[in-house]
N, C-alpha and C positions, 0 to 999 in steps of 0.2 A: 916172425909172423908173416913173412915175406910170401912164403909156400900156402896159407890156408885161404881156402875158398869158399867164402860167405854165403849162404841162401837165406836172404833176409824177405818177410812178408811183412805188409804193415794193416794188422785188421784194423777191420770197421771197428767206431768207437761208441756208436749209439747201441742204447740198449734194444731197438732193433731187429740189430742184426746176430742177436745170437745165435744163431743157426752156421752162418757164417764164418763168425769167430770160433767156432766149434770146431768145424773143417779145416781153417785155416791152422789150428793149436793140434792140431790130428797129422798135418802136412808138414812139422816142427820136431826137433828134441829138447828146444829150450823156449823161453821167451823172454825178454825185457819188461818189468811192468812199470811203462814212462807215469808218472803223475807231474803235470803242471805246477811248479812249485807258487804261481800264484791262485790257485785252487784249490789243491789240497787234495783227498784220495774222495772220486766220487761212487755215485752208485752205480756205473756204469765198471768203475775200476774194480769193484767187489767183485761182483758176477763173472767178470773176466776172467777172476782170480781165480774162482772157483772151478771156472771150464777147466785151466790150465790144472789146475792142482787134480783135476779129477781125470787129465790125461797124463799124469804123472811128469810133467817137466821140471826141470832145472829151471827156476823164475828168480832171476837177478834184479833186482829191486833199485831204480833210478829216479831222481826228482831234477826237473828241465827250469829253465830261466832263472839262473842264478845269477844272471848278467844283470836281472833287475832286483831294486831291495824287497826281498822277503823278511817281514820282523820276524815272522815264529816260522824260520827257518829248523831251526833246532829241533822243535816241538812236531813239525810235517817227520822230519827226517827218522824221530823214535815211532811216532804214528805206521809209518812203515815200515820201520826196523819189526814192530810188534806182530803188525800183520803179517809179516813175512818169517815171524817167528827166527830172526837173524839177529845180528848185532848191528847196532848203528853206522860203525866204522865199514858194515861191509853196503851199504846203500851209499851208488855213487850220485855227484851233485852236480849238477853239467849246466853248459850253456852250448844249447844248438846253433844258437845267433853266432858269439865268438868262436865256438870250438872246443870251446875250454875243459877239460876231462873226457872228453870226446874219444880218446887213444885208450886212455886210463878204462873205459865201459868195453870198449872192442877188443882190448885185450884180457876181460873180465869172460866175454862171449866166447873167445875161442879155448882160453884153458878151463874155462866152468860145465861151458855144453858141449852133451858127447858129440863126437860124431855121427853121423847118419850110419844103419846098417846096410853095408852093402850087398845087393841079390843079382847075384849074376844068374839067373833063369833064362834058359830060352824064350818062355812067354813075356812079352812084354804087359807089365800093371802098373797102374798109377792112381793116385787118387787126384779129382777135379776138385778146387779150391775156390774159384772164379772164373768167371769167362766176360767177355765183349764182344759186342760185333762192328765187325770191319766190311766197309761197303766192297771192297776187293776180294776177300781171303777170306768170306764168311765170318762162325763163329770162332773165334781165339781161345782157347781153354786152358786153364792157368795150372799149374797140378805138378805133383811132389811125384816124382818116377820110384816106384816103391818094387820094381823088378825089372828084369832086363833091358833093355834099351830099345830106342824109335830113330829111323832116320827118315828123311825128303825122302816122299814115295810110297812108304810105305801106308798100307789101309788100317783103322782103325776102326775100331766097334765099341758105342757107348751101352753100357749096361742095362740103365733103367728105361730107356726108350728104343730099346734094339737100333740105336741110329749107328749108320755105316757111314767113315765119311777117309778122307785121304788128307793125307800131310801132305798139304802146299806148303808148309815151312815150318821152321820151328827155332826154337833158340832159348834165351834167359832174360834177366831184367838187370839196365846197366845204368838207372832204373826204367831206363826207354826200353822197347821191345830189340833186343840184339839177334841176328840171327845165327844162326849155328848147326855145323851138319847132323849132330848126334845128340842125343838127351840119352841121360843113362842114369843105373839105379841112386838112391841119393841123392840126386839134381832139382833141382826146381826148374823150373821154366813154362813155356807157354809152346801149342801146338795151333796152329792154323787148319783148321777141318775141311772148310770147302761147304760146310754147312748153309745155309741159309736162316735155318729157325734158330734160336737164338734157348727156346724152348725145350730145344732134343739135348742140350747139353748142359745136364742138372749140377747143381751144386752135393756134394757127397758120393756123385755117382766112381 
């Protein structure tokens, strides 16, 4: 597992932000569906489920704080089994506090979900996931490279708002902003536009 290379997102969990969570399960070929093993599966966890399922992912099924006592451990675990239409055995039981099955889920994510397809196109495409603004470096735009590649320098052009803006930088999430010379198809990462509106660079664009 030494060689594989993670592009992990972590959506919004309010019911909200579906729009969001939409894009961001669009920018993916799998997903984790975490439930708080002292909560149980909410309504929030449904609808998630349902984006996912209706973009066709590989959804690997996990329950979190097992480090504290859960009684009806058992009974969350088939809850999910069901909804996941899985087996019990195959829904892992983790603790993020200690660690604990931690390895056992990441190694679940790399032989379970495919890989990304690769497009080596001349055009560079990507789809936008998320953005922030940075009082330096404008709008930052978070986005799954879904064709050719981007480097420092180059100009880019946003779709829904005709906005033209330039790579002052760019790179991935380590889970801080890392910078990096090239984004290519496959990749996740984030682009620095030089933007100022915050507005010109839409979410699904």
């Amino acid at each position: 597992y030494d060689e594989c290379i993670l592009n992990l997102i972590d959506t919004p969990g309010h019911v909200d932000f579906t729009y969001e969570v939409s894009r961001a399960l669009a920018a993916v070929e799998g997903a984790v569906l975490l439930v708080d093993g002292t909560q149980g599966i909410q309504a929030q966890t449904l609808s998630n489920l349902v984006l996912a399922q209706k973009q066709g992912l590989k959804i690997i099924g996990a329950i979190n704080k097992i480090d504290v006592e859960i009684h009806d451990l058992d009974k969350k675990r088939k809850e999910l089994a069901d909804l996941l239409k899985t087996n019990e055995e195959e829904i892992v039981l983790l603790s993020a506090k200690t660690g604990e099955n931690v390895e056992v889920l990441l190694k679940k994510i790399v032989t379970e979900i495919p890989s990304p397809e690769i497009k080596k196109e001349d055009s560079f495409r990507a789809l936008v996931f998320d953005s922030h603004y940075d009082d330096y470096k404008g709008v930052i735009a978070y986005l799954r490279v879904v064709e050719g590649e981007i480097i420092k320098g180059q100009k880019i052009h946003f779709v829904i708002n005709q906005a033209k803006g330039d790579v002052l930088d760019l790179g991935y999430f380590a889970p801080h902003l890392q910078s990096k010379e090239i984004l290519k198809s496959g990749e996740i990462g984030w682009i620095a536009t030089g933007l100022k509106d915050l507005n010109l660079v839409k979410v699904g664009d």
